[in-house]
C-alpha positions as CSV (number, residue, x, y, z in Angstrom):
1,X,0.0,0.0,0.0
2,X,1.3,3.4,-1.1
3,X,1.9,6.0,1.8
4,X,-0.5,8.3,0.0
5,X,-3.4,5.5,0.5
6,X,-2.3,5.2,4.1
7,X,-2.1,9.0,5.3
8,X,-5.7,8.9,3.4
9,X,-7.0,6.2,5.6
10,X,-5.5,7.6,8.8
11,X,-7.1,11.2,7.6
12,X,-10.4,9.0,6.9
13,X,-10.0,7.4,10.7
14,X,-9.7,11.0,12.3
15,X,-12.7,11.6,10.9
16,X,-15.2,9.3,11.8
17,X,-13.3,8.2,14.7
18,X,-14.1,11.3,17.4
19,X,-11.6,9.4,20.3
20,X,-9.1,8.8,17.7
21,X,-9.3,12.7,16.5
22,X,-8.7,13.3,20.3
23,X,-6.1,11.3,20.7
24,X,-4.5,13.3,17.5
25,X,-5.3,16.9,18.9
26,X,-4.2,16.4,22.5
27,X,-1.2,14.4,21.1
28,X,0.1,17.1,19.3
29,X,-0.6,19.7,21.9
30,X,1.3,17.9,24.0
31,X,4.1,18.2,21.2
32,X,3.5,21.6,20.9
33,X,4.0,22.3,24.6
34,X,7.0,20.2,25.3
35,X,8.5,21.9,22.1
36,X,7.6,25.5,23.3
37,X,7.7,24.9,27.2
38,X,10.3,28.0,28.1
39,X,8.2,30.1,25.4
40,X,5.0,29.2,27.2
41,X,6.5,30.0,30.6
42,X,8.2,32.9,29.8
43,X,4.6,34.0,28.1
44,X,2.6,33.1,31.0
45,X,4.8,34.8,33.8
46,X,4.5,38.1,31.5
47,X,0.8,38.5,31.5
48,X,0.8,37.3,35.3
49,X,3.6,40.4,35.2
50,X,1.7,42.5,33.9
51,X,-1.4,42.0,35.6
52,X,0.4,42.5,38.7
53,X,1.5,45.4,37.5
54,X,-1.4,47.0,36.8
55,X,-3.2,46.0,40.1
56,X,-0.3,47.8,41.8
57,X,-0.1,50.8,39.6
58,X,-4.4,51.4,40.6
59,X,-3.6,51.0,44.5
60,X,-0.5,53.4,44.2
61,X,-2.9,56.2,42.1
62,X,-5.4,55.5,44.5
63,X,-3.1,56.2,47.8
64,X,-1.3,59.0,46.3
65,X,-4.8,60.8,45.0
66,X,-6.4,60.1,48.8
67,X,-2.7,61.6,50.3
68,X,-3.6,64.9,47.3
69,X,-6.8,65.1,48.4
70,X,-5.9,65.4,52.4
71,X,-3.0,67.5,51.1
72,X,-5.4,70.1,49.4
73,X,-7.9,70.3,52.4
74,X,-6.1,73.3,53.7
75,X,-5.3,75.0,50.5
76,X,-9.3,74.5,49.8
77,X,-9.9,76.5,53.0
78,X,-7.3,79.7,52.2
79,X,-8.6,79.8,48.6
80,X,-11.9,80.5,49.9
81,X,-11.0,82.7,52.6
82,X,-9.0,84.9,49.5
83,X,-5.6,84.2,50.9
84,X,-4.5,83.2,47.6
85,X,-0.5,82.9,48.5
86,X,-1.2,80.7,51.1
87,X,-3.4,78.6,48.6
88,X,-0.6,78.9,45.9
89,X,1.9,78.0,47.7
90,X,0.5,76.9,51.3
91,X,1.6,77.7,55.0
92,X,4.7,75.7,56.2
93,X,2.8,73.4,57.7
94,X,0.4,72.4,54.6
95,X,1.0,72.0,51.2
96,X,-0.8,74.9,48.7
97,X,-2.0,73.7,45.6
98,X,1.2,74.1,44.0
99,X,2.9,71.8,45.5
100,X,0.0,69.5,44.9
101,X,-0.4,69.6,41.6
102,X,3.8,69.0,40.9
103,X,4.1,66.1,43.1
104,X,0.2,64.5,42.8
105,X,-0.2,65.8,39.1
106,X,-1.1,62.5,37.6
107,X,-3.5,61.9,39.9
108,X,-7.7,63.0,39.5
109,X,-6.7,65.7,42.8
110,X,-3.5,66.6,41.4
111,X,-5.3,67.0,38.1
112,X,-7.5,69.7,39.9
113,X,-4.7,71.1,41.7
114,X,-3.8,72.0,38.6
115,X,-7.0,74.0,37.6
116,X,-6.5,76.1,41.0
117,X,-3.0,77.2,40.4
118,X,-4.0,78.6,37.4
119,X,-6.6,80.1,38.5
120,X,-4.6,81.9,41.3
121,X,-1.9,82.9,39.3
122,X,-3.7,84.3,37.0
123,X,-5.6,86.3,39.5
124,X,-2.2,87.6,40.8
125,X,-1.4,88.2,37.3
126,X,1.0,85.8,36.6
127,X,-0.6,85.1,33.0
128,X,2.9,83.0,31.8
129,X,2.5,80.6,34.9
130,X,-1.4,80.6,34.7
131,X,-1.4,79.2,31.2
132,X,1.2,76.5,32.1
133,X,-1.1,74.9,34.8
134,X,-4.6,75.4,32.6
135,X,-2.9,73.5,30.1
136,X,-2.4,70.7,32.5
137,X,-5.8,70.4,34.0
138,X,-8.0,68.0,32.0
139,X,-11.5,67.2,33.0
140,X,-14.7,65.2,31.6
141,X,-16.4,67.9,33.9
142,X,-18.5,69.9,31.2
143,X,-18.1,73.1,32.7
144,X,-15.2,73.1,34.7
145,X,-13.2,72.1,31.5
146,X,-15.1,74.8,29.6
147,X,-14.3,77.3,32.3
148,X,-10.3,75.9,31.9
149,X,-10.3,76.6,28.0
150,X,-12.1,80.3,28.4
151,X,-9.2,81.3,31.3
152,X,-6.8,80.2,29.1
153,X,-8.2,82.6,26.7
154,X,-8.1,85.3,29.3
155,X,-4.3,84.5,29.7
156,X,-3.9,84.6,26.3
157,X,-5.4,88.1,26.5
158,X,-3.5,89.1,28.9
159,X,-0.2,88.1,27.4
160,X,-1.3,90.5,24.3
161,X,-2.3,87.8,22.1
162,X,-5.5,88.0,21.0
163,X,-5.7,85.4,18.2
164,X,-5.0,82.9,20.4
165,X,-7.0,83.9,22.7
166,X,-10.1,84.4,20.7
167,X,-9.4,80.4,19.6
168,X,-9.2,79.4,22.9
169,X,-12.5,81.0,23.8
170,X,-14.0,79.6,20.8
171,X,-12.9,76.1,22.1
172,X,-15.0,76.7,25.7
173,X,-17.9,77.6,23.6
174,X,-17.8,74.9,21.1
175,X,-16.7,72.2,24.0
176,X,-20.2,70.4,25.0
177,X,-22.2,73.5,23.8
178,X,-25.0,74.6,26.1
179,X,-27.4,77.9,26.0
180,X,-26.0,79.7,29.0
181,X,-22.2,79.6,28.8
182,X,-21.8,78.9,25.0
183,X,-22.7,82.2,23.6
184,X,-21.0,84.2,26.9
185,X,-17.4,82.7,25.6
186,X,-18.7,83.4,21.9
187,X,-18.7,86.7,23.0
188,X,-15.8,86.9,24.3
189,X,-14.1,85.5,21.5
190,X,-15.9,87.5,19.0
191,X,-14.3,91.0,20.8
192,X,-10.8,89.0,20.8
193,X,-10.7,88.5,17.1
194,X,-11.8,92.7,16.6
195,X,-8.8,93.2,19.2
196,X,-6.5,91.2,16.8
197,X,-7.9,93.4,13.8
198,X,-9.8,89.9,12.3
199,X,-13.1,91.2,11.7
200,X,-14.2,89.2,9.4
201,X,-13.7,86.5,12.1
202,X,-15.4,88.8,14.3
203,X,-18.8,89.3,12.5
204,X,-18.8,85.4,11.5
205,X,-18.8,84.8,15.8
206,X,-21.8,87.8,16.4
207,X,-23.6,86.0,13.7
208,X,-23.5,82.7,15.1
209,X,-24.5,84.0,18.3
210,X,-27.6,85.3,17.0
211,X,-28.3,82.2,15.0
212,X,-26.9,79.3,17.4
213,X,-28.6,81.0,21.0
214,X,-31.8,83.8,19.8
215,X,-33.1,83.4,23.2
216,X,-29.6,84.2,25.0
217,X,-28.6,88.0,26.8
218,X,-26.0,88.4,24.3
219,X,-28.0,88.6,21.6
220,X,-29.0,92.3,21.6
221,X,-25.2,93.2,22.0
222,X,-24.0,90.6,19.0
223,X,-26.4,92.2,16.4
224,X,-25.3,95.7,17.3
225,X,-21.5,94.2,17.4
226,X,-22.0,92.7,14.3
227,X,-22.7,96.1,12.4
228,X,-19.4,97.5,13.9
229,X,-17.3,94.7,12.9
230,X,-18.9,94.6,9.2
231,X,-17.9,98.0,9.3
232,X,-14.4,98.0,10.5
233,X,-13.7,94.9,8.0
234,X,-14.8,97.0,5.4
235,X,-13.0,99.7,6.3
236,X,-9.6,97.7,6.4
237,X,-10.4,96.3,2.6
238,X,-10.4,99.8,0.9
């Protein structure tokens, strides 16, 4: 008998013989493992690695956001009693927000330590420092990352650029759009772009305000805005 017609009749006994199939399939896989053994372990201890790994990496950010969170307490308290260097920068005996947000940064308290620096420095008008922290702060918090985008606008503003401020404020308004705040930051950004001589830019935003948010307060202000911004672009194309 040829060894073609024999392979055929093993092939044909794997088939209609389930045990024999078995006996194949675990056969080989016990080929395959003895073959591959230091692979196999070497695999198998590097997810077990790395799902240690992980485990310990989510306790350690959970320790270190409960130690910026006790660490903050204090800060909490000057920033609302308006001691803002003590908030910045805190009292000797408790860390200011500062401090928090550089040593806790990655964590969700260091994240809003963050936010609070920035917004104390640039209430102490420290616009260059102010920006630095806004850009850190990053929040699925509609508002409070709205609010971040618009004060980086207002440091922006203050650091005589305009442009880039106007952009920034457009971002707060575009960023989960809602009737109230939306077409406050519009404005802002609308009087931005006529500070940085872009009226064009300026009409488009008084525009939208009037189409996006009719029933908001700025819309009385954006029509008669509007006019003057038409104007002044039409001035500068002559």
């Amino acid at each position: 008998m040829s060894n073609n017609t024999m392979d055929q009749k093993s092939d044909l006994e794997l088939v209609e013989n389930p045990d024999a199939l078995a006996d194949r399939l675990v056969g080989g896989s016990e080929d395959f493992v003895t073959r591959h053994k230091n692979l196999l372990i070497g695999l198998f201890v590097a997810i077990a690695a790395a799902v240690v790994g992980g485990f310990l990496y989510y306790q350690n950010q959970q320790n270190k956001n409960q130690e910026a969170l006790a660490a903050m307490f204090q800060a909490e308290y000057y920033l609302e009693a308006d001691s803002l260097s003590k908030a910045l920068n805190g009292d000797g005996q408790y860390q200011g927000f500062k401090a928090v947000a550089d040593e806790y940064g990655s964590t969700k308290a260091g994240n809003l330590a963050n936010f609070y620096t920035g917004v104390i420095y640039l209430k102490q008008g420290k616009f260059a420092e102010a920006l630095n922290y806004l850009e850190e702060f990053n929040s699925d918090d509609l508002l409070l990352q709205s609010r971040a985008y618009s004060l980086q606008g207002d440091a922006q503003l203050e650091l005589n650029k305009p442009a880039e401020a106007a952009a920034l404020y457009e971002k707060a308004a575009s960023h989960k759009a809602n009737d109230f705040f939306s077409p406050q930051y519009l404005m802002k950004a609308a009087m931005a772009y006529e500070a940085a001589n872009q009226h064009d830019k300026a009409a488009d935003i008084y525009d939208r305000i009037v189409a996006d948010f009719p029933l908001s307060q700025e819309v009385t202000d954006a029509k008669k805005y509007k006019a003057r911004a038409e104007a002044s672009a039409a001035t500068a194309k002559k």
